[in-house]
C-alpha positions as CSV (number, residue, x, y, z in Angstrom):
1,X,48.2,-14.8,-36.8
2,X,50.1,-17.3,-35.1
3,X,48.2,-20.0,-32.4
4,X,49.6,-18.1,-29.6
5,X,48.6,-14.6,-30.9
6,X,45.2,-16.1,-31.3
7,X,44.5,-17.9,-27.6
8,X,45.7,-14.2,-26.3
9,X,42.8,-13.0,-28.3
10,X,40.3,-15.3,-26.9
11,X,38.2,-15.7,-23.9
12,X,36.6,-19.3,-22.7
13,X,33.4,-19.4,-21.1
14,X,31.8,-21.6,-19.0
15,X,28.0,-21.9,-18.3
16,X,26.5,-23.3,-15.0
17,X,22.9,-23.7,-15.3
18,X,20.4,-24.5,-18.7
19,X,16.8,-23.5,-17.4
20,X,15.4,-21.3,-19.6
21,X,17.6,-18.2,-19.5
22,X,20.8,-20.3,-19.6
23,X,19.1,-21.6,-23.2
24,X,19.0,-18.4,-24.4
25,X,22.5,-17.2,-23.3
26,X,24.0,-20.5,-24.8
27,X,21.8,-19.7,-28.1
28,X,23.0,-15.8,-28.5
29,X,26.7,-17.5,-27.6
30,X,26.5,-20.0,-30.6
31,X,24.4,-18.4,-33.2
32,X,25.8,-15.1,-33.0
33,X,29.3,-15.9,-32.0
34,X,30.9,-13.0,-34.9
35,X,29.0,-10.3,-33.5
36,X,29.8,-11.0,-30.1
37,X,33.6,-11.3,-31.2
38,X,33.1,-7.9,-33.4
39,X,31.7,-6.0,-30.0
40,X,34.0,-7.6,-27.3
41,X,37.1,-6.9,-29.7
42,X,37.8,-11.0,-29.2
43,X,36.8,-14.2,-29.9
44,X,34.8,-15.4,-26.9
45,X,34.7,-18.9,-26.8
46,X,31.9,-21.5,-25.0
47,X,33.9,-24.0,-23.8
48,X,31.9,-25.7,-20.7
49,X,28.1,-25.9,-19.7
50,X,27.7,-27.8,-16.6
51,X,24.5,-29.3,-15.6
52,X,22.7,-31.5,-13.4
53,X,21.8,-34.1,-16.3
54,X,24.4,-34.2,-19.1
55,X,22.2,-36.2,-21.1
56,X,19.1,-34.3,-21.3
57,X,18.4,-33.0,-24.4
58,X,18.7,-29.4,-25.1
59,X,17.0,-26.7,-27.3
60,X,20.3,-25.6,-28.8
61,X,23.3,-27.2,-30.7
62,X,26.0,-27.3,-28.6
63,X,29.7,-28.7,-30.0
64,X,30.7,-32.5,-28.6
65,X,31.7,-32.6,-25.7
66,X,30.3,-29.5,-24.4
67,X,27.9,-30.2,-22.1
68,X,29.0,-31.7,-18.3
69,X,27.6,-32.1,-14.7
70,X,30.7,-31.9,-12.5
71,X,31.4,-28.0,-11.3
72,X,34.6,-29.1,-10.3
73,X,35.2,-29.8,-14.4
74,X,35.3,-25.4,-14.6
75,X,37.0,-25.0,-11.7
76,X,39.9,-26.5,-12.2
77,X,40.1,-25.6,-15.8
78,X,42.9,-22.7,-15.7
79,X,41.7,-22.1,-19.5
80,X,38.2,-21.0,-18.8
81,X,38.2,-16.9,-17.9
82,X,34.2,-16.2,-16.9
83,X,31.8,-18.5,-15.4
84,X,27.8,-17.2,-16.4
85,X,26.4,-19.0,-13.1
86,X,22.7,-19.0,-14.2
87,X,21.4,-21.1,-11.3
88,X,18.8,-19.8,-8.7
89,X,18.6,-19.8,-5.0
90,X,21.3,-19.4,-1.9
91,X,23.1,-23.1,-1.9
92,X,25.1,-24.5,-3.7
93,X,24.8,-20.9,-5.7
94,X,26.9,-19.1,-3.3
95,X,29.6,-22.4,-2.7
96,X,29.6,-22.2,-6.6
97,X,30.4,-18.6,-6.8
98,X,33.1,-18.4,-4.2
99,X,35.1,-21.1,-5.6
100,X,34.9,-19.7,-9.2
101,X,36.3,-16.6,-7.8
102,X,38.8,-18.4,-5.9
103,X,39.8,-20.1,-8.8
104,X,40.5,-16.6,-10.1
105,X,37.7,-16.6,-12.3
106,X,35.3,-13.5,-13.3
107,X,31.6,-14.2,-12.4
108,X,28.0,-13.1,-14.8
109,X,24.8,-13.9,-12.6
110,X,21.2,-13.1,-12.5
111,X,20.7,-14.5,-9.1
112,X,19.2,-11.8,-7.2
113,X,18.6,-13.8,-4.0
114,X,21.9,-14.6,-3.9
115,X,23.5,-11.1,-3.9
116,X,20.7,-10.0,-2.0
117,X,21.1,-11.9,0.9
118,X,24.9,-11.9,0.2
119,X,26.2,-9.5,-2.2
120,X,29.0,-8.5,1.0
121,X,30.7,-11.5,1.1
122,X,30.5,-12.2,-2.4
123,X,31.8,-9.0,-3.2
124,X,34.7,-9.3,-0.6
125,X,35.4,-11.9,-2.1
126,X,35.9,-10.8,-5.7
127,X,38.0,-7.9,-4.5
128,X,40.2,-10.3,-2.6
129,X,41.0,-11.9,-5.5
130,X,40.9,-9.3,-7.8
131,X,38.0,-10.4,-9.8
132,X,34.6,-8.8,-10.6
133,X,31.1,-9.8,-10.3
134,X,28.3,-8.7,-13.3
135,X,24.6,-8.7,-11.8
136,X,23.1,-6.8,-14.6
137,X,20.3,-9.3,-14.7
138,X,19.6,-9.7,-11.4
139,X,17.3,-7.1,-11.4
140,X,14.6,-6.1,-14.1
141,X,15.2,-8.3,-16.9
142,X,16.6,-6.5,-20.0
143,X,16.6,-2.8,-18.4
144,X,20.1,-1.8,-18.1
145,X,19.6,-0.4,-14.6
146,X,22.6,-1.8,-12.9
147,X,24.9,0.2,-15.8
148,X,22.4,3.2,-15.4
149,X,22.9,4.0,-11.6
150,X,26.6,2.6,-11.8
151,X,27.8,4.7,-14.7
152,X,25.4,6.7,-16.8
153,X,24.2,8.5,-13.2
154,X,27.2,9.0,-11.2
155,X,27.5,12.4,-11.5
156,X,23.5,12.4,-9.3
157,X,23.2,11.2,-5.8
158,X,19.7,9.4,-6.4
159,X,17.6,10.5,-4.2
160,X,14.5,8.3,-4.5
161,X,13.5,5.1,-6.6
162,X,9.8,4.5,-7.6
163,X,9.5,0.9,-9.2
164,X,7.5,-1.4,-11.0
165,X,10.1,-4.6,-10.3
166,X,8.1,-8.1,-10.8
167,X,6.3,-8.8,-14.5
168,X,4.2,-11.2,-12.9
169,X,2.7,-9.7,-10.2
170,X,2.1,-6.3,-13.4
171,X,0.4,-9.0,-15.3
172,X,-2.2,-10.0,-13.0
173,X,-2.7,-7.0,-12.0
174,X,-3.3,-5.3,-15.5
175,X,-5.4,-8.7,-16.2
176,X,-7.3,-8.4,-13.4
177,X,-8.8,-4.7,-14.3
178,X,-9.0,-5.0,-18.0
179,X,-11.0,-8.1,-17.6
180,X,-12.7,-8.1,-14.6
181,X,-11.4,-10.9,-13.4
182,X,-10.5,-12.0,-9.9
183,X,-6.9,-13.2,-8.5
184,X,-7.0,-16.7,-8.8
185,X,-8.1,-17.0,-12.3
186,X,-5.8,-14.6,-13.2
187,X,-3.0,-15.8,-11.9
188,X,-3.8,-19.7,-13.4
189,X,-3.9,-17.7,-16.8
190,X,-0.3,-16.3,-16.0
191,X,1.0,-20.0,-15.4
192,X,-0.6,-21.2,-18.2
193,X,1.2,-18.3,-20.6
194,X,4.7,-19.1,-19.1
195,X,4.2,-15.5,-16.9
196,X,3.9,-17.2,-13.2
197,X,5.9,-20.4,-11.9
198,X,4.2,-23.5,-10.8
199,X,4.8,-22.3,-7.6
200,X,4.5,-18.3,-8.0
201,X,4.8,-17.4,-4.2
202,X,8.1,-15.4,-4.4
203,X,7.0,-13.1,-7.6
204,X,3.6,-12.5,-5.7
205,X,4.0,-11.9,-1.8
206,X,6.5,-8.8,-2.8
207,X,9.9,-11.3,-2.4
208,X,11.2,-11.2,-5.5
209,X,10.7,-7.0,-5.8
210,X,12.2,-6.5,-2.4
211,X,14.7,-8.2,-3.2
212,X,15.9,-6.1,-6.2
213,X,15.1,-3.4,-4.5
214,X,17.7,-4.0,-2.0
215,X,19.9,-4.3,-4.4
216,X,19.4,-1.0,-5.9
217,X,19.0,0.4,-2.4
218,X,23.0,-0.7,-2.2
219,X,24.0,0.3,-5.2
220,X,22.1,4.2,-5.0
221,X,22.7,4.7,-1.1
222,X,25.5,2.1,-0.8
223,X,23.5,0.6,2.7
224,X,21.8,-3.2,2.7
225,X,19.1,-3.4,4.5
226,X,17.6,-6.9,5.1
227,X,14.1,-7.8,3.5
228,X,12.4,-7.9,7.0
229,X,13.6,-4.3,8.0
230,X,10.6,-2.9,5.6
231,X,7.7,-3.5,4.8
232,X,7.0,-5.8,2.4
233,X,3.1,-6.9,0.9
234,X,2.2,-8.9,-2.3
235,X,-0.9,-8.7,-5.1
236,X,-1.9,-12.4,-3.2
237,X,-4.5,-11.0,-1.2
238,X,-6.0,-8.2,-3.4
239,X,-9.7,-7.8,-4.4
240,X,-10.4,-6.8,-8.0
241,X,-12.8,-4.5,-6.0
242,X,-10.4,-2.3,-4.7
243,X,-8.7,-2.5,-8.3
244,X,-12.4,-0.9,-9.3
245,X,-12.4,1.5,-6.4
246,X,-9.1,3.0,-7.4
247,X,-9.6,3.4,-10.7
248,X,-12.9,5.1,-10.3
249,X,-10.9,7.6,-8.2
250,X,-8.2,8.3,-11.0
251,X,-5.8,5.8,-10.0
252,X,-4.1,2.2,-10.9
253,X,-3.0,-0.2,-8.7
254,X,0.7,-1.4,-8.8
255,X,2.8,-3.4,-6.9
256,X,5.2,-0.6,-6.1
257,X,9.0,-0.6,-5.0
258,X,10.1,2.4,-3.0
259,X,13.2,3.6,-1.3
260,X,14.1,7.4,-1.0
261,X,16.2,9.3,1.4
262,X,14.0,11.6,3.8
263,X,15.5,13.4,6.2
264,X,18.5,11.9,6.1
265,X,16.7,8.1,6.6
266,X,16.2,5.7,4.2
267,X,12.5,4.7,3.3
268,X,11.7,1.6,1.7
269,X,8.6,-0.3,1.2
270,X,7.3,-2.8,-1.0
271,X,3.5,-2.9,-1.3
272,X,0.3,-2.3,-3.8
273,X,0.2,1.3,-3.9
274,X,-2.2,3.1,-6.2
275,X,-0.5,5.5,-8.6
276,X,-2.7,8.4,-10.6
277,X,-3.5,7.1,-13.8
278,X,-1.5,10.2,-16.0
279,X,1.8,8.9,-14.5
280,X,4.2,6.9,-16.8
281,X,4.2,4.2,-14.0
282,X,0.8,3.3,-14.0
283,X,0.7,2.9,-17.5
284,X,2.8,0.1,-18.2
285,X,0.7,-3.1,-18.5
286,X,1.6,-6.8,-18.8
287,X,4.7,-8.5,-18.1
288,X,7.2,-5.2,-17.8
289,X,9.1,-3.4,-15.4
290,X,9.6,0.0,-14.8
291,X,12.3,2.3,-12.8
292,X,11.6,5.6,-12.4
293,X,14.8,7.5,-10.9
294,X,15.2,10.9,-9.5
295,X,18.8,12.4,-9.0
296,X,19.6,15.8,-7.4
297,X,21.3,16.9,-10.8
298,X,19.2,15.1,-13.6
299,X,15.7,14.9,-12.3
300,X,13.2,12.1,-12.8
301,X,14.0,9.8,-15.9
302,X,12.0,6.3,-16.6
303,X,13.8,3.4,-17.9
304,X,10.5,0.4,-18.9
305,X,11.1,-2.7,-20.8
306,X,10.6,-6.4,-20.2
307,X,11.2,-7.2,-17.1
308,X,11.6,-11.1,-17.3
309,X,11.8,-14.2,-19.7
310,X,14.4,-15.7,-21.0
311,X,15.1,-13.8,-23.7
312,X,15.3,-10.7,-22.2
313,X,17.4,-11.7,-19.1
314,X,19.8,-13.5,-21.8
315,X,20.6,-10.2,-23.4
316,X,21.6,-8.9,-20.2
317,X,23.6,-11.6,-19.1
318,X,25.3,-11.3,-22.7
319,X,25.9,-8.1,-22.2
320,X,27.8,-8.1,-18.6
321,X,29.7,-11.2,-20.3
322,X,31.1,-8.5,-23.4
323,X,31.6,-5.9,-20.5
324,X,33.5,-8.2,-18.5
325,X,35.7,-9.6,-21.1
326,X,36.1,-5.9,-22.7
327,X,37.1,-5.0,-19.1
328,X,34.7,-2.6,-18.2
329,X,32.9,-4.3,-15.7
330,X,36.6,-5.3,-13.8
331,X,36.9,-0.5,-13.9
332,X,33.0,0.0,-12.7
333,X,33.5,-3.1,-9.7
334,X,36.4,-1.2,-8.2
335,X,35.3,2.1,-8.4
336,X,31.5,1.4,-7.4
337,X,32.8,-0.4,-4.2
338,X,29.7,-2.0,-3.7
339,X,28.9,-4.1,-0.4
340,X,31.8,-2.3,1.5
341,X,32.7,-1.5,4.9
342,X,31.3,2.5,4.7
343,X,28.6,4.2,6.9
344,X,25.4,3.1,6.3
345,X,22.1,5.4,5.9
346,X,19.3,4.5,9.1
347,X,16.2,2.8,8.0
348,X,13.0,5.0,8.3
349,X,10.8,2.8,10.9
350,X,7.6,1.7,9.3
351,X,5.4,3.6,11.9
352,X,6.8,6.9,10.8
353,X,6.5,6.6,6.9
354,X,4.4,9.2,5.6
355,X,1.9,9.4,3.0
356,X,-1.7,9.5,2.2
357,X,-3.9,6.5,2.0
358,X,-6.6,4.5,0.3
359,X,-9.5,2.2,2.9
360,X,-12.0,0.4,1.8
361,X,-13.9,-1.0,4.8
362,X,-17.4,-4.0,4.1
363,X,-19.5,-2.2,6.7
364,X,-23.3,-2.5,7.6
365,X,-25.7,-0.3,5.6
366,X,-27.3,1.9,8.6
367,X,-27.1,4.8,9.9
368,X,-23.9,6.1,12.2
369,X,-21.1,3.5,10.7
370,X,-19.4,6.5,8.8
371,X,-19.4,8.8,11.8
372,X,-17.8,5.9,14.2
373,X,-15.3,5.1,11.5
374,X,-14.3,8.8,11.2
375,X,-14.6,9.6,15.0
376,X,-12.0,7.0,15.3
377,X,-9.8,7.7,12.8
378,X,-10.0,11.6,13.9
379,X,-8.7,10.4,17.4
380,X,-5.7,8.8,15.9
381,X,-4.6,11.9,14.0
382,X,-6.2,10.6,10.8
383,X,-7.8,13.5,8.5
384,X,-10.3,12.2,5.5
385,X,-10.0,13.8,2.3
386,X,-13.0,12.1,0.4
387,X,-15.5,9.4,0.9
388,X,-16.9,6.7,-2.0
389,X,-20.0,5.2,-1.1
390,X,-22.3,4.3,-3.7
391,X,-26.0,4.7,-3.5
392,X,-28.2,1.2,-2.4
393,X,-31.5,0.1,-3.0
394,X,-34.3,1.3,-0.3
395,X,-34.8,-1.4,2.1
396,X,-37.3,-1.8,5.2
397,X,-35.3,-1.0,8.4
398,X,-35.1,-4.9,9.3
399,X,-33.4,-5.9,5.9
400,X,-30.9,-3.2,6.3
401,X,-29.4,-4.5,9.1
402,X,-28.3,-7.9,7.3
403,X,-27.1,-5.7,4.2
404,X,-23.2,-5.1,3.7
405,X,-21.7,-2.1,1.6
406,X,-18.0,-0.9,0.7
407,X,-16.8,2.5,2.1
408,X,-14.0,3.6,0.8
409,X,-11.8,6.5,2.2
410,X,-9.0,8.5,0.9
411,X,-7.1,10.0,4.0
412,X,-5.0,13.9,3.8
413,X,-1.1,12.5,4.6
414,X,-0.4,10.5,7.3
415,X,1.6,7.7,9.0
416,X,1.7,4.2,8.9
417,X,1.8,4.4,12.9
418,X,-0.8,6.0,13.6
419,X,-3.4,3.8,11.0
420,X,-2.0,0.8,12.7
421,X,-2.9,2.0,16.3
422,X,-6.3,3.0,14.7
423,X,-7.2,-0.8,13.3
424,X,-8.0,-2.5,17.0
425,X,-10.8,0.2,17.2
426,X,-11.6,-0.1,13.9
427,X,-11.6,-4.5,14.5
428,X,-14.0,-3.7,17.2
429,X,-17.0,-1.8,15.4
430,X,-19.7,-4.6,14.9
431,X,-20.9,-2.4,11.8
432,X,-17.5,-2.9,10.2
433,X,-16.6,-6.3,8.7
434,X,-13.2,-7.7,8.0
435,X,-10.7,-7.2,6.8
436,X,-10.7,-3.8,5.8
437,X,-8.1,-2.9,2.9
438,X,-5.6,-0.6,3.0
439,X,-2.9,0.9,0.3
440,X,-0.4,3.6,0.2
441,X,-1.4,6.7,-2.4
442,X,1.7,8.1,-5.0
443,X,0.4,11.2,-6.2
């Protein structure tokens, strides 16, 4: 084979970014550079890694000469085919990735804030200049979701998405109820195994699984809806007694990512929800995500796996790189025609979601509280299905007054609306102690 027949047969890489998951990639890249040649049909070649400190050392073995910290260094190199950008947040990410596709570059990423917030100009972009853009990673770690709903499903309109998105926030929570132990120790434990950053704030207020779930929202009902257009709660702010509560009544807790079509509206939500404890979803413990999808033609299927970690995210990202350099991903960007100009589905308002609910109210062991609580949640259009309330020790009259109890309620179906108009009155009982907790109920 002569030289020239060979560089026609190769593709060069460059590499922005050597946290953790940009490691990994580099690793796969080096150590297992014949099988990646073998299943792209060509030699794919790391030429450039670009960092911000070129002289930090590294946990693989890269070649001399490898390893830079000028971006511009890939950019103007006419040689280098596919940038993996493997660096997090908005700026310089986005700068970064519109110049690389100016450049006339292909793009891999796993930064899902960045096509979240702008996957439409990004995307533009790319089409402009007749590139394509590989997000695989961007959203549950090694579960090949993006290729699922992209390709494997396109004969379905999905008509509803039911997700367990953030490993952290599944960890704490499955710690939390197998142990007994409360949020904060939990969640030390999680930083201390490598689960939870030093600053976990994104993974646990419900960012980082809106987030994706905006991106699949685009991807399954081709509309982008902004993180504050639903709501969105986190695990930060959970009791372990509620955890408790809901298991008593047949159900786990999960921080759960919704969005179906109802009624022609798009409903999304990201919030703890409690899911019965026979369903595949409430079953998957520890670090790991699960999708479950429904399409008009297929059904429900269930795609779990890890959800995060370097490893896992890697293989994704190695595996957008193959499809892009096969070509693959350049046929599914086109035809997908993601973050276009199209009709957009209207976002359900939060007040008329519908479903039934779990309350759990700290209230004053006496006579009457259950009857106030219900004659105000009756007024609202609020029907009870069952009541928890565990039996107390006897105490004199006087002592009962200074003793506090959980109630818990499970409502019949209802909205979101009418619970929110119900909490002033609810504020105002003096039996009734706050806050009062309150989830959404998958059955």
């Amino acid at each position: 084979m002569s030289a020239a027949e060979s560089d026609s047969l190769r593709t060069q890489v460059a590499l922005i970014g050597m946290g953790t998951v940009g490691t990994e990639v580099a690793r796969i890249l080096t150590e297992k550079s014949e099988t990646m040649t073998h299943r792209a049909g060509r030699d794919i070649r790391l030429k450039r890694v670009v960092v911000r400190d070129a002289t930090k050392p590294r946990n693989v073995e890269l070649p001399a000469g490898t390893v830079a910290d000028n971006i511009q260094d890939i950019i103007d190199d006419n040689e280098i085919d596919v940038v993996v950008q493997l660096i997090g947040g908005i700026e310089p990410a986005r700068e970064i990735m519109l110049a690389c596709l100016a450049a006339g570059k292909d793009v891999v990423t796993a930064n899902k804030a960045l096509i979240c917030e702008h996957g439409d100009e990004l995307f533009a972009k790319a089409r402009e200049q007749g590139q394509s853009i590989a997000y695989e990673a961007a959203v549950a770690g090694g579960i090949p979701i993006i290729a699922v709903m992209g390709q494997s499903l396109t004969a379905n309109q999905i008509v509803s998405i039911e997700a367990i998105l953030n490993g952290t926030s599944n960890f704490i929570l499955s710690e939390m109820l197998a142990e007994g132990r409360p949020y904060e120790k939990v969640l030390k434990e999680a930083q201390r195994l490598g689960y939870a950053e030093a600053d976990p704030t994104m993974d646990v207020d419900g960012t980082d699984a809106a987030q994706k779930l905006v991106i699949l929202s685009q991807l399954a009902f081709g509309t982008k809806v902004p993180i504050a257009d639903f709501p969105r709660e986190g695990i930060d702010k959970l009791d372990l007694l509620d955890l408790q509560y809901a298991r008593e009544l047949g159900y786990i807790v999960k921080l759960l990512a919704v969005a179906k079509l109802v009624t022609g509206q798009l409903e999304l939500h990201v919030q703890p929800t409690l899911v019965r404890k026979e369903q595949p979803l409430a079953q998957v413990n520890g670090p790991y995500n699960m999708i479950a999808l429904t399409g008009d033609e297929l059904g429900r299927a269930w795609f779990a796996g890890a959800g995060a970690g370097g490893v896992a995210t890697a293989s994704a990202v190695v595996a957008d790189l193959i499809d892009t350099v096969v070509g693959r991903t350049a046929l599914t960007f086109r035809r997908n025609d993601l973050w276009s100009e199209r009709p957009s589905l209207p976002v359900q308002p939060a007040e008329e979601i519908s479903r039934r609910y779990y309350l759990r109210f700290m209230v004053d062991d006496k006579p009457h509280v259950l009857a106030d609580i219900a004659d105000i949640l009756g007024r609202h259009g609020i029907s009870i299905a069952s009541v928890v309330q565990h039996e107390t020790p006897e105490t004199s009259p006087d002592e009962a007054n200074g003793n506090c109890v959980p109630l818990v309620i499970m409502t019949h179906t209802t909205t979101e609306g009418k619970l929110r108009s119900a909490d002033e009155e609810l504020d105002a009982l003096s039996s009734v102690h706050p806050p009062h907790s309150r989830m959404p109920v998958l059955d």
